[in-house]
C-alpha positions in Angstrom: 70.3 4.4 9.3 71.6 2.7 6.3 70.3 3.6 2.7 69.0 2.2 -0.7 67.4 4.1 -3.8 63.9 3.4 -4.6 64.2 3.1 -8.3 66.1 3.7 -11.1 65.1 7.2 -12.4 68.1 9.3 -12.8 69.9 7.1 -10.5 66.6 6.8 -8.0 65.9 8.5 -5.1 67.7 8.1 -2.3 66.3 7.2 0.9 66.7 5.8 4.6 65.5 2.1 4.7 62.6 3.0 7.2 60.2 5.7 6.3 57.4 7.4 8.6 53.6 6.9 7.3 52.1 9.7 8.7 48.4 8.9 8.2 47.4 7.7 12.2 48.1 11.1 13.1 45.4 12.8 11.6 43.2 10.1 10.2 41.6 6.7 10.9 43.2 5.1 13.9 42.5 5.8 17.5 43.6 8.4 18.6 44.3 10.5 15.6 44.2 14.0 15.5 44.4 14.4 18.9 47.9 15.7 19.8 49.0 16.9 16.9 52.2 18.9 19.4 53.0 15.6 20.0 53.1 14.0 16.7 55.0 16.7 15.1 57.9 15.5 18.2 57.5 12.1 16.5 58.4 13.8 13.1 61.5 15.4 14.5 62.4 12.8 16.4 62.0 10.2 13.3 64.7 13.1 11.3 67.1 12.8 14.2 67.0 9.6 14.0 68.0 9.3 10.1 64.5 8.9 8.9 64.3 10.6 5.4 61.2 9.4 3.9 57.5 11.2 5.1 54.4 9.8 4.0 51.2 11.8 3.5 48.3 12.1 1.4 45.7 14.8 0.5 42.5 12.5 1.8 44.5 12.2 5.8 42.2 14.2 7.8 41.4 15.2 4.8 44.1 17.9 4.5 45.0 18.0 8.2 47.4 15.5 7.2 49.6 18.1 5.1 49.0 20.7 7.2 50.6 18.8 10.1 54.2 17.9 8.4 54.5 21.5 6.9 54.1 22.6 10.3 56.8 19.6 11.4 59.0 20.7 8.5 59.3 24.5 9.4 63.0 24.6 10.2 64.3 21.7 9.2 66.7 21.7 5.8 64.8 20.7 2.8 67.5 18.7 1.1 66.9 16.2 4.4 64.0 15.2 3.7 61.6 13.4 0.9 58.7 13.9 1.4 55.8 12.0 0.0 52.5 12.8 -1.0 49.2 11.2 -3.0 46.1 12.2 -4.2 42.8 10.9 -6.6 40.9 9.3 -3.4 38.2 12.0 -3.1 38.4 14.5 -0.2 34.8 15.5 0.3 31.6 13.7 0.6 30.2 15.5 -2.6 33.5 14.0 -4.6 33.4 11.1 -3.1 29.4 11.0 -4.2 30.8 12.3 -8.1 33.7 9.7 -8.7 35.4 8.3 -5.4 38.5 8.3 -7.4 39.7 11.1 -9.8 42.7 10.8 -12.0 41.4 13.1 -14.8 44.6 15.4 -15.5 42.8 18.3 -14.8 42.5 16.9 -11.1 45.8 16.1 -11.1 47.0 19.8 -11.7 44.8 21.0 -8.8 45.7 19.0 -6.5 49.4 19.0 -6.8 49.2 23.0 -5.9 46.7 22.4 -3.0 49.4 20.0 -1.7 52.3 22.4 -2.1 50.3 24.9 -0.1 49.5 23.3 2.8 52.9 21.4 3.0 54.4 24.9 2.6 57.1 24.0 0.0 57.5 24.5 -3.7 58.2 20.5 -4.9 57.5 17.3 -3.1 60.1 14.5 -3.9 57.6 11.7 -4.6 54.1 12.2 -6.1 51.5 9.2 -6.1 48.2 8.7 -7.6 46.8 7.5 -4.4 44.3 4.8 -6.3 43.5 4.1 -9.9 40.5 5.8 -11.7 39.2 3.1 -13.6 37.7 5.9 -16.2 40.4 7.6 -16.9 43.5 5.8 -18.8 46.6 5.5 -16.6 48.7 7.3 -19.9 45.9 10.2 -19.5 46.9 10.5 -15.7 50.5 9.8 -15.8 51.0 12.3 -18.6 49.7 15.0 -16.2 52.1 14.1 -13.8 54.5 13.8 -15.6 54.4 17.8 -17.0 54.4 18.3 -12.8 58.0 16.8 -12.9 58.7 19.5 -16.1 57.9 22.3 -14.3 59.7 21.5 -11.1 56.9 20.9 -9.0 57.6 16.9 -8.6 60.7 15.1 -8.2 59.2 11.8 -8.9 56.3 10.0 -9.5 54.7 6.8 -7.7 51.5 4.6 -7.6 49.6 2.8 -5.4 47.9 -0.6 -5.0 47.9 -0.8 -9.1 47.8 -4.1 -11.0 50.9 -5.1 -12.6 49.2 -4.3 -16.3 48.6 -0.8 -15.2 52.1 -0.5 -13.4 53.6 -1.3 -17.1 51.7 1.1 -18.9 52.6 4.1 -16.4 56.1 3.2 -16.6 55.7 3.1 -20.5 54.5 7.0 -20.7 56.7 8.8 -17.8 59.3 6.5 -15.5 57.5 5.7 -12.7 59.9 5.4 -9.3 57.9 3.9 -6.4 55.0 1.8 -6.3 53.6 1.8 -2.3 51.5 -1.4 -1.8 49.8 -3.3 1.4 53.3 -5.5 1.9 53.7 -7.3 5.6 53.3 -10.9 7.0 49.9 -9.8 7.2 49.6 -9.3 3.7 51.6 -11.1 1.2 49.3 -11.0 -1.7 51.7 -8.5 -3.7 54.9 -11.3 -3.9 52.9 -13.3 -6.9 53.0 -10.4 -9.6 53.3 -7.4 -8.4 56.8 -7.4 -6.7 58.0 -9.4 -10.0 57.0 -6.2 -11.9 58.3 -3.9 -10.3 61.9 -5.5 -10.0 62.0 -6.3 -13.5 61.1 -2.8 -14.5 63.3 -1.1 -11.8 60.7 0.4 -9.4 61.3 0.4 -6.1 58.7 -0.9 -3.5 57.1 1.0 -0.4 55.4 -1.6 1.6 52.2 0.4 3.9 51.3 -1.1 6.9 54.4 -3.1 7.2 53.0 -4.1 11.1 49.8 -5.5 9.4 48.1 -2.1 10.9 49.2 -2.8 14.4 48.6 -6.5 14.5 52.2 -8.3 14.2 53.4 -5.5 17.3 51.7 -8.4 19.1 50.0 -5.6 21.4 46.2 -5.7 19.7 44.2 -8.7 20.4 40.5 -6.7 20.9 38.9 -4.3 18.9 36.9 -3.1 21.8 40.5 -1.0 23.2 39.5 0.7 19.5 38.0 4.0 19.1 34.4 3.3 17.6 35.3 5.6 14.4 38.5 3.2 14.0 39.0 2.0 10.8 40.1 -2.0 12.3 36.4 -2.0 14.0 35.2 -2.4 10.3 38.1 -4.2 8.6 37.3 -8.1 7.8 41.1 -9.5 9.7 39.8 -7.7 12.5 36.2 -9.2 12.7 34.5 -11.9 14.7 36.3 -15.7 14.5 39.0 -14.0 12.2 40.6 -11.9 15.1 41.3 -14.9 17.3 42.5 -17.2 14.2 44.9 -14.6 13.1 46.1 -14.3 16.2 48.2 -17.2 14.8 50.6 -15.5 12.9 51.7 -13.0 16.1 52.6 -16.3 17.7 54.9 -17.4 14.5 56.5 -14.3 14.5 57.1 -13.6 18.1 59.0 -17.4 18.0 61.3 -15.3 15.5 61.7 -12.5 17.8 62.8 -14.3 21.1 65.7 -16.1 19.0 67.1 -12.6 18.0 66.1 -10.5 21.3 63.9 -8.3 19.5 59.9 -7.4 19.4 57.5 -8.9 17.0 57.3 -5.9 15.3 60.8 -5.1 14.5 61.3 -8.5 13.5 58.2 -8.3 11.2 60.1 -4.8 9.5 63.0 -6.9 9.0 62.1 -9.7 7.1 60.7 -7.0 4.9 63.9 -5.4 4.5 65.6 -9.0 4.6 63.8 -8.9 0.8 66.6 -6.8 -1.0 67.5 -3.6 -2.3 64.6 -1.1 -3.3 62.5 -2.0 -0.2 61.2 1.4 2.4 58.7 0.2 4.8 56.4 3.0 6.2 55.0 2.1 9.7 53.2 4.6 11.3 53.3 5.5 14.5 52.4 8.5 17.1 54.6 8.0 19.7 58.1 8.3 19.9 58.8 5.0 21.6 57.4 2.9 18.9 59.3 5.1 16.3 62.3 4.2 18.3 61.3 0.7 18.1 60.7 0.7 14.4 64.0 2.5 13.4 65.9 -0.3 15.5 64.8 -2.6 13.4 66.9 -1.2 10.8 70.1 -3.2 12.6 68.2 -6.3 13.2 69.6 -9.3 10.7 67.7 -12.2 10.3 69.3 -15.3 9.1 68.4 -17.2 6.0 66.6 -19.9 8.3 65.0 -17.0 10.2 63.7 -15.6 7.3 62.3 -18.6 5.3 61.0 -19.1 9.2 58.8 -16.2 7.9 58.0 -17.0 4.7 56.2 -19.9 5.9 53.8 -18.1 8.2 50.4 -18.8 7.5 48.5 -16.5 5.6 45.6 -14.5 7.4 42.0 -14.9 7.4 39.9 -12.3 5.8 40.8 -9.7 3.2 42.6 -6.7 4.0 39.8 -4.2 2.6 36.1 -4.7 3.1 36.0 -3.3 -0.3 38.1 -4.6 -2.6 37.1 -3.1 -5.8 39.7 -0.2 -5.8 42.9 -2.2 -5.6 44.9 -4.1 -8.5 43.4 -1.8 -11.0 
């Protein structure tokens, strides 16, 4: 798999251009957490297949999440693999009752050592504040993180779904090197401002569902083949009329794929990459044929018709959260 750096701190870290999001293994999609042997095959199989970048996050499971890739990563050589990691969304019903989102640097300090334990290592190469705590100043937060970096616990640090005013003034009190934001075909809200900040201030971008949470694989047109618990069941671009009018954009896409030979899907994670340097897509998957699938599309080049093909696929109907209120902050 070819490479880029996300970033620009200390020469940014180097990574495969397709990461694994680990989150539908334990957490929120059908079928989570319920073959764990098998997802930890998909792990492997992701490193043998020049994967480098694994995405986790306290609140997956919650802490099932962890648990799983230390298990995956028992045997494998460290300096392989980046492995990242967030916290600040609250873990436990009575947290999530207290504040929802916690980035008090007291927080921060726990939680970084109740990551390290249940990933079983002593650093993790990419820390994130998971969402932005609205009470607490981004400098207060950062700062914290920041000291993890000094005492070796942290390589780097990351954000997610912040608004470009916040983004500056994290940057401002400790370099920040990723920012991991909703980025897909499905969801192209972050190209006005966002992305502009973060290639002007040398951040690199990790796009999350990059397959618009299944939808651009072309494979999901019901929510009733969902789990009842499954978070898509509840998600507005998966309900009622807006289902069958996003259905739309599958259709542009697949167009795409049948001039280059290639599934929606791949061709979905390649205009992504198609966007430059600094770009790591994390689709998610618990089987090891769609991982093939994804990490083929690493070889897939679009042409500059194909891609501006893309840019012109209508937008989707509904938001991408059925509560807004904890993004862009």
């Amino acid at each position: 798999m070819k490479h880029t750096a996300l970033g620009r701190v200390d020469g940014g870290l180097d990574v495969g251009r397709i990461g694994l999001g680990l989150m539908g293994m334990s957490a929120f999609y059908t079928g989570s957490g319920t073959d764990d042997a098998e997802s930890i095959r998909v792990i492997n199989r992701a490193l043998e297949k020049g994967v480098t970048l694994l995405d986790t996050a306290d609140m997956y499971g919650p802490f099932t999440n962890e648990q799983l890739l230390g298990r995956a990563l028992k045997g494998t050589r460290r300096d392989d693999v980046v492995v990242a990691t967030k916290f600040g969304n609250a873990t436990s019903e009575q947290k999530r009752a207290e504040r929802g989102v916690d980035g008090r640097p007291e927080y921060v300090r726990e939680s970084i050592d109740g990551s390290l334990t249940r990933l079983g290592l002593d650093h993790v190469d990419l820390y994130y504040q998971h969402r932005v705590d609205p009470r607490v100043p981004i400098e207060d937060t950062v700062g914290a993180m920041g000291e993890l970096v000094t005492a070796g616990k942290v390589r780097h640090l990351g954000l997610s779904e912040a608004s470009p005013e916040t983004i500056r003034r994290a940057h401002a009190t400790f370099p920040i090197t990723a920012l991991q934001t909703e980025w897909s075909l499905w969801s192209r809200d972050a190209e006005a401002e966002i992305l502009p900040t973060v290639r002007e201030l040398g951040i690199g971008f990790v796009p999350y569902s990059p397959l618009g949470r299944g939808f651009l694989t072309g494979t999901l047109r019901s929510v009733d083949e969902l789990d009842p618990d499954d978070f898509r069941r509840f998600n507005p671009r998966f309900s009622g009329d807006n289902l069958e009018a996003n259905v739309r954009i599958v259709e542009q896409v697949d167009e795409v794929a049948r001039q280059v030979g290639a599934k929606p899907g791949q061709v979905a994670l390649a205009w992504l990459l198609a966007k430059g340097e600094g770009i790591v897509p994390i689709p998610g998957t618990k089987r090891q044929t769609y991982l093939d699938e994804n990490v083929a599309a690493d070889d897939i080049v679009l042409s500059d018709e194909q891609v501006a093909q893309l840019d012109d696929v209508a937008a989707p109907r509904g938001d991408r959260y059925a509560d807004m209120s904890t993004v862009d902050r």
